[in-house]
N, C-alpha and C positions, 0 to 999 in steps of 0.2 A: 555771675550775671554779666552780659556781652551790655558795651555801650552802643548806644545810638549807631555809631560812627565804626562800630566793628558789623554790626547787624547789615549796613548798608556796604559794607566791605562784602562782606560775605555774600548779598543778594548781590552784587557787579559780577563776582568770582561764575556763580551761579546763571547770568546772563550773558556772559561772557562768550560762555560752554555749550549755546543754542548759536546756531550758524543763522544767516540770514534768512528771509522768507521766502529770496528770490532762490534759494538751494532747493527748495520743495516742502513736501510735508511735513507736516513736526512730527516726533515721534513720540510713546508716550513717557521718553523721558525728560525729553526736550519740553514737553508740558510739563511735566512734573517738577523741572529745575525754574522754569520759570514762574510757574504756582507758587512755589517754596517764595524766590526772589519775591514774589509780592508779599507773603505775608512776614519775608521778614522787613521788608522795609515799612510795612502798617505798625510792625513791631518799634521797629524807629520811632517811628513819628508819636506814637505814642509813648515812647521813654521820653522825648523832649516835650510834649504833653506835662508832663507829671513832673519834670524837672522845673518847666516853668514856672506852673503852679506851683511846686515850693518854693522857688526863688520869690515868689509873690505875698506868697503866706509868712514866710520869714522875715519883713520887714515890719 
């Protein structure tokens, strides 16, 4: 299982790899890397979701 902080590595990697909007139209892989990038950073954000909550629960 990928952390937070790799998920969010990896969605940059992914956004990265889409050139500007001023270069023209996207293509559909340039969609599709950026799709991915979103959901792995929702994927983030809900690992530190559930991490907080048990730092919470644990006390």
């Amino acid at each position: 299982m990928s952390t937070a902080a790799e998920l969010r590595a990896r969605a940059a990697e992914l956004e990265n790899r889409v050139p500007p909007v001023t270069a023209g139209p996207r293509t559909d892989d340039e969609r599709m890397w950026l799709e991915k990038a979103t959901a792995l950073r929702a994927e983030a954000d809900r690992l530190d979701e559930s991490e907080t909550a048990d730092r919470t629960t644990e006390k």
